[in-house]
PDB file of N, CA, C and O in Angstrom, chain B, residues numbered from 101:
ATOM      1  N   UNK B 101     138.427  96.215  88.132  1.00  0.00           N
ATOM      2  CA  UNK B 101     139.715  96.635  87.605  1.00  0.00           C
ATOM      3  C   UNK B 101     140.767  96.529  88.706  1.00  0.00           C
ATOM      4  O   UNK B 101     140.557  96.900  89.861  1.00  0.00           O
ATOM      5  N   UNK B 102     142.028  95.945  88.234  1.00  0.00           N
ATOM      6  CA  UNK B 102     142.769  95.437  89.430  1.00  0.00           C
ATOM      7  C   UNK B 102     144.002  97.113  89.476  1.00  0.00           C
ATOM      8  O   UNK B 102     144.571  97.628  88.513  1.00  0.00           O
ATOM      9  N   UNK B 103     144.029  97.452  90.622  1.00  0.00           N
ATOM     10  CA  UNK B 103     144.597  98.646  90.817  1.00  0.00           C
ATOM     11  C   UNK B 103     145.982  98.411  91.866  1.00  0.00           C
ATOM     12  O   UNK B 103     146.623  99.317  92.399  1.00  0.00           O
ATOM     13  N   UNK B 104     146.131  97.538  91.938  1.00  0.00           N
ATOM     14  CA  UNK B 104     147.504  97.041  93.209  1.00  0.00           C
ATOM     15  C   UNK B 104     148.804  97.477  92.345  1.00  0.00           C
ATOM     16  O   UNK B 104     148.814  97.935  91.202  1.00  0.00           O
ATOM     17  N   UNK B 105     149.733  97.250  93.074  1.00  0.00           N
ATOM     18  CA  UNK B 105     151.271  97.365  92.973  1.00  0.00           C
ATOM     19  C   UNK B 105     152.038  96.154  92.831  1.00  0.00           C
ATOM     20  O   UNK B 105     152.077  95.169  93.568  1.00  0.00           O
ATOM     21  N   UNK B 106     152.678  96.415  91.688  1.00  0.00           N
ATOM     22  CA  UNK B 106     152.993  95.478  91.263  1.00  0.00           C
ATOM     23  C   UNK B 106     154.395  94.880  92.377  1.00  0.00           C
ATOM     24  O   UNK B 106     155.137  95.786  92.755  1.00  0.00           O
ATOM     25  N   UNK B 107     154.746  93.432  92.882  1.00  0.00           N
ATOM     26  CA  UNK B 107     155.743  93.728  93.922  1.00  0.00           C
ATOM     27  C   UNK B 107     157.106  92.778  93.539  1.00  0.00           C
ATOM     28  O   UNK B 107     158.083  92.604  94.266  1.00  0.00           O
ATOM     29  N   UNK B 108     156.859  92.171  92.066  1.00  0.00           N
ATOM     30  CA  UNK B 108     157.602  91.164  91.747  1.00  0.00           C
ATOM     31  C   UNK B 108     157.929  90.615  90.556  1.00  0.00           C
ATOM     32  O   UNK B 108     156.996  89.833  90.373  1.00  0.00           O
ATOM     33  N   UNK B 109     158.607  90.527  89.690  1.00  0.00           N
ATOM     34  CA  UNK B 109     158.097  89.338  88.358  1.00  0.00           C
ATOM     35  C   UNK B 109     158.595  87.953  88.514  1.00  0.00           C
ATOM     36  O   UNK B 109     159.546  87.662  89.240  1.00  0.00           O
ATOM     37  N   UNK B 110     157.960  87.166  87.851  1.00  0.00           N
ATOM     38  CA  UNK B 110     158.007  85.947  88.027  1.00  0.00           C
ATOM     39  C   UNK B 110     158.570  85.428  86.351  1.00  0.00           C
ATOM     40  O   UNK B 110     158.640  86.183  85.380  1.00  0.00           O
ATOM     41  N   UNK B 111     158.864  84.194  86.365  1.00  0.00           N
ATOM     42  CA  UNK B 111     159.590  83.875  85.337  1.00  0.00           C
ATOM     43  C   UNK B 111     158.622  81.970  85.188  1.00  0.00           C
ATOM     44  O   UNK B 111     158.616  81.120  86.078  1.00  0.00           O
ATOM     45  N   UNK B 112     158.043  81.869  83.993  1.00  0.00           N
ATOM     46  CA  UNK B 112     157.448  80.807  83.559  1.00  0.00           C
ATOM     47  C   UNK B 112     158.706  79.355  83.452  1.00  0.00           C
ATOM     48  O   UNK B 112     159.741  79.298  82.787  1.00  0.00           O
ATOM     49  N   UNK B 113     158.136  78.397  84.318  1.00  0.00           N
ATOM     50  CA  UNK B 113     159.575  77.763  84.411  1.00  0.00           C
ATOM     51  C   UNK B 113     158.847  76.127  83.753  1.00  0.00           C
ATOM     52  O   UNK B 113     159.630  75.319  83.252  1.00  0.00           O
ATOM     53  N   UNK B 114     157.783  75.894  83.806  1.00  0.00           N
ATOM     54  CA  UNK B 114     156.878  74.747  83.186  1.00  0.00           C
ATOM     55  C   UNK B 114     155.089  74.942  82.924  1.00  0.00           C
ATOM     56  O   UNK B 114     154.130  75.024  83.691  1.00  0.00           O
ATOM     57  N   UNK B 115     155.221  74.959  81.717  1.00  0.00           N
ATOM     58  CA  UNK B 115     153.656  74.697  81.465  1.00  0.00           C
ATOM     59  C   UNK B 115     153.235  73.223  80.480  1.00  0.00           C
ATOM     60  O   UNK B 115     153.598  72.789  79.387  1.00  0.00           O
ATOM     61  N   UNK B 116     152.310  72.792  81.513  1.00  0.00           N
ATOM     62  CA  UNK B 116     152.132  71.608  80.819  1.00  0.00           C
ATOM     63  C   UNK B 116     150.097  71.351  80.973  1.00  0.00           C
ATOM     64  O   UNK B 116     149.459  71.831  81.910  1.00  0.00           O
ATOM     65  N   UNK B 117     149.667  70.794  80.212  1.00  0.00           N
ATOM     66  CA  UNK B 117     148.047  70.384  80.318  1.00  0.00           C
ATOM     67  C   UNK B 117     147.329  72.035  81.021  1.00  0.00           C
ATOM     68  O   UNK B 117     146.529  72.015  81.957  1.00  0.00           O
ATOM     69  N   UNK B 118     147.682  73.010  80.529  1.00  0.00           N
ATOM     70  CA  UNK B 118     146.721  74.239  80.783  1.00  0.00           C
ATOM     71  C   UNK B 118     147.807  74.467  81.912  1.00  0.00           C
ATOM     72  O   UNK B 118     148.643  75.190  81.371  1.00  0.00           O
ATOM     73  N   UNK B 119     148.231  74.202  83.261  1.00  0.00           N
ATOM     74  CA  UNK B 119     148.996  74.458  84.058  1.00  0.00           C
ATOM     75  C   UNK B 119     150.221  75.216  83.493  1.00  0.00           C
ATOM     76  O   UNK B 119     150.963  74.803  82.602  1.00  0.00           O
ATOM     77  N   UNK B 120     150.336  76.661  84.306  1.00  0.00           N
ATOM     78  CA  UNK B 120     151.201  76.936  84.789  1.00  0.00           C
ATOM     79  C   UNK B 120     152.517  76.896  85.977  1.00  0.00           C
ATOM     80  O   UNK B 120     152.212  77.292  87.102  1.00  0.00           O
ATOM     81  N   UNK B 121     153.737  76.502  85.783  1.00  0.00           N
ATOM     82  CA  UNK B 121     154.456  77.185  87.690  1.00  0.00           C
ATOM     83  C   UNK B 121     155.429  78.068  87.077  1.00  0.00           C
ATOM     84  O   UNK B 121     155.882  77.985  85.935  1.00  0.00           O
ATOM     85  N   UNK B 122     155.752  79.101  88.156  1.00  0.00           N
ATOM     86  CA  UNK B 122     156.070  80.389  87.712  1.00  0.00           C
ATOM     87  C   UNK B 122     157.099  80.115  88.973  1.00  0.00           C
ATOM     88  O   UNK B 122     156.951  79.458  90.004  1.00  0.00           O
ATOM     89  N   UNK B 123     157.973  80.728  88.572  1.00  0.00           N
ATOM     90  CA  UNK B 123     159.200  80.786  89.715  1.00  0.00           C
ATOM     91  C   UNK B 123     159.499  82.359  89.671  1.00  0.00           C
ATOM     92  O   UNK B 123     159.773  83.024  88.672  1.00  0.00           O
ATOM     93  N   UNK B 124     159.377  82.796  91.011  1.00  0.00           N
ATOM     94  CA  UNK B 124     159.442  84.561  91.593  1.00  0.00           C
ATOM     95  C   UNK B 124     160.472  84.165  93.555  1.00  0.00           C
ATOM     96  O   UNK B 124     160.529  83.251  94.377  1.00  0.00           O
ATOM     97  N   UNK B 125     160.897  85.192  93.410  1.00  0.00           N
ATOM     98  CA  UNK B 125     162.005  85.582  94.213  1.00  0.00           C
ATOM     99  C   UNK B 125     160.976  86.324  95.735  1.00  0.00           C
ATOM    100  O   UNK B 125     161.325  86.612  96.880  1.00  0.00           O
ATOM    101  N   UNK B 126     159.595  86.414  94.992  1.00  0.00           N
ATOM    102  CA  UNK B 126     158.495  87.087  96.132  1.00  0.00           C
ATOM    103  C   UNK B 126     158.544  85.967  97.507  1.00  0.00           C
ATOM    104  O   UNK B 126     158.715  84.791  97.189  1.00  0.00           O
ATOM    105  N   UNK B 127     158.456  86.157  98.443  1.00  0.00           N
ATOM    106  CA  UNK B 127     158.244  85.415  99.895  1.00  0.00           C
ATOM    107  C   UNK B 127     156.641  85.809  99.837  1.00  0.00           C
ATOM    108  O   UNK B 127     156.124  86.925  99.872  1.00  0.00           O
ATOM    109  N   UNK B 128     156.014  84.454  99.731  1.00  0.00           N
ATOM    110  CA  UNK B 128     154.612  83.507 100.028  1.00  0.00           C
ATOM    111  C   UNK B 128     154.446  83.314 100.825  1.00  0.00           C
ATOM    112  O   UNK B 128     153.304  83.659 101.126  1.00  0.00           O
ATOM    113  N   UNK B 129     155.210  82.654 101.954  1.00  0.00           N
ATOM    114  CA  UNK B 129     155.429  82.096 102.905  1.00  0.00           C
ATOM    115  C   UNK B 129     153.515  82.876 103.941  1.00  0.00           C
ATOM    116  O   UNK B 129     152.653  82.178 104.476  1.00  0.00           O
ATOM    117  N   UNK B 130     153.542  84.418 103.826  1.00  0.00           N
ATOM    118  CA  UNK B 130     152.787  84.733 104.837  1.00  0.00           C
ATOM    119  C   UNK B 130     151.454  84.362 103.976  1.00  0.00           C
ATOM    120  O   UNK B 130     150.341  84.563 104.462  1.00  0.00           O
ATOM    121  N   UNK B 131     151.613  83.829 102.721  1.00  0.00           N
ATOM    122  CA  UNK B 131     149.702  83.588 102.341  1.00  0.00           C
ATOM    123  C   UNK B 131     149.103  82.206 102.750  1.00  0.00           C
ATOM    124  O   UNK B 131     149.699  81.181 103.083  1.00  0.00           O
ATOM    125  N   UNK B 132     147.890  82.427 102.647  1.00  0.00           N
ATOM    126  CA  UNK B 132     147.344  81.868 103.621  1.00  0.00           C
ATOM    127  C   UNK B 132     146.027  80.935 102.297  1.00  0.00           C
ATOM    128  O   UNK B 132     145.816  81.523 101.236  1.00  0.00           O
ATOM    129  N   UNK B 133     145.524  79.979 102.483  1.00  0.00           N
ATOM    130  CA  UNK B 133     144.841  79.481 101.598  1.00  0.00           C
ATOM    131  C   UNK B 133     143.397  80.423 101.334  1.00  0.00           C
ATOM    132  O   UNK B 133     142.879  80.834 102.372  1.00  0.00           O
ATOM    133  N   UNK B 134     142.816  80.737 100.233  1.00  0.00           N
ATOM    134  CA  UNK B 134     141.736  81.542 100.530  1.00  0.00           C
ATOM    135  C   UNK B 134     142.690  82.930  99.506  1.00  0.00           C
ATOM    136  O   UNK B 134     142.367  83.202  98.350  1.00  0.00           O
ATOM    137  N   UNK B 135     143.770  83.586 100.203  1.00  0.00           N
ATOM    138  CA  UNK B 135     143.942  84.502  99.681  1.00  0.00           C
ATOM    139  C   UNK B 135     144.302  84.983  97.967  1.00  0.00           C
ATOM    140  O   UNK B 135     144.495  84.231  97.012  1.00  0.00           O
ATOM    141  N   UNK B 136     144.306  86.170  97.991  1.00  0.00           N
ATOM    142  CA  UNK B 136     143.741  86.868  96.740  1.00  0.00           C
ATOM    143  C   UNK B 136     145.513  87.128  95.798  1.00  0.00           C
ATOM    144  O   UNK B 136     146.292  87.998  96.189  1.00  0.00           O
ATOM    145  N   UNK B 137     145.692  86.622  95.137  1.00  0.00           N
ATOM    146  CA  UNK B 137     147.200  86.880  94.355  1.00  0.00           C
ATOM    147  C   UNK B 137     146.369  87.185  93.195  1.00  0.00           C
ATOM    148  O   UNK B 137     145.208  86.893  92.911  1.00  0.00           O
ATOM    149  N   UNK B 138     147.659  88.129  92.355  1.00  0.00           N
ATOM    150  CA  UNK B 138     146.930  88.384  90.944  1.00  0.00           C
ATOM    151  C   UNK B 138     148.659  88.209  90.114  1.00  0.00           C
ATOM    152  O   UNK B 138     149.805  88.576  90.378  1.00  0.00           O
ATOM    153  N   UNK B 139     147.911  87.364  88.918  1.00  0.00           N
ATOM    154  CA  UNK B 139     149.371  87.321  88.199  1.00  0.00           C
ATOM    155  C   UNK B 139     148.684  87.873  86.612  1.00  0.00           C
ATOM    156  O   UNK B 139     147.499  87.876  86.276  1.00  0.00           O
ATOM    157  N   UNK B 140     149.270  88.088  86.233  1.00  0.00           N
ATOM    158  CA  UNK B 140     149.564  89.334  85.022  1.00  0.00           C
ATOM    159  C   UNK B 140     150.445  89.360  84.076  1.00  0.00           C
ATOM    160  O   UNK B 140     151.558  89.516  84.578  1.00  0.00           O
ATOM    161  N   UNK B 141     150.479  89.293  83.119  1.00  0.00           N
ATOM    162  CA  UNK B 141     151.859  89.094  81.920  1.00  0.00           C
ATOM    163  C   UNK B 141     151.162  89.116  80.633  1.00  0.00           C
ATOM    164  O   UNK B 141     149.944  88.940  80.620  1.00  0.00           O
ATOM    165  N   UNK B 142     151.786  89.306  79.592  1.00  0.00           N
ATOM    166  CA  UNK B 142     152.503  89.377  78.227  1.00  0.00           C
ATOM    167  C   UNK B 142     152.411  87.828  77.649  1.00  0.00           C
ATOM    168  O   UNK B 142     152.901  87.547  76.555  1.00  0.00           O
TER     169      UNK B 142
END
C-alpha cells in the first residue's frame, strides 16, 4: 500500500499505443535511473 505524499499533479498531454507523457511543474532533474516514482489518477 503506497503511503507517500503526494508532491505534485501532473496533467496528461499525449497518449498514444498504451503510452503515456504527463507534463508536471515537479523538478526530476535529482532522479536517478532505477528510482521509485508513483503516479496515481482518476
Amino acid at each position: 500500500m503506497f503511503t507517500g505524499i503526494v508532491q505534485n499533479l501532473g496533467k496528461v498531454v499525449k497518449y498514444s499505443n498504451g503510452e503515456l507523457e504527463i507534463s508536471t511543474l515537479l523538478d526530476l532533474s535529482y532522479c536517478k535511473i532505477g528510482s521509485s516514482i508513483c503516479c496515481n489518477g482518476v
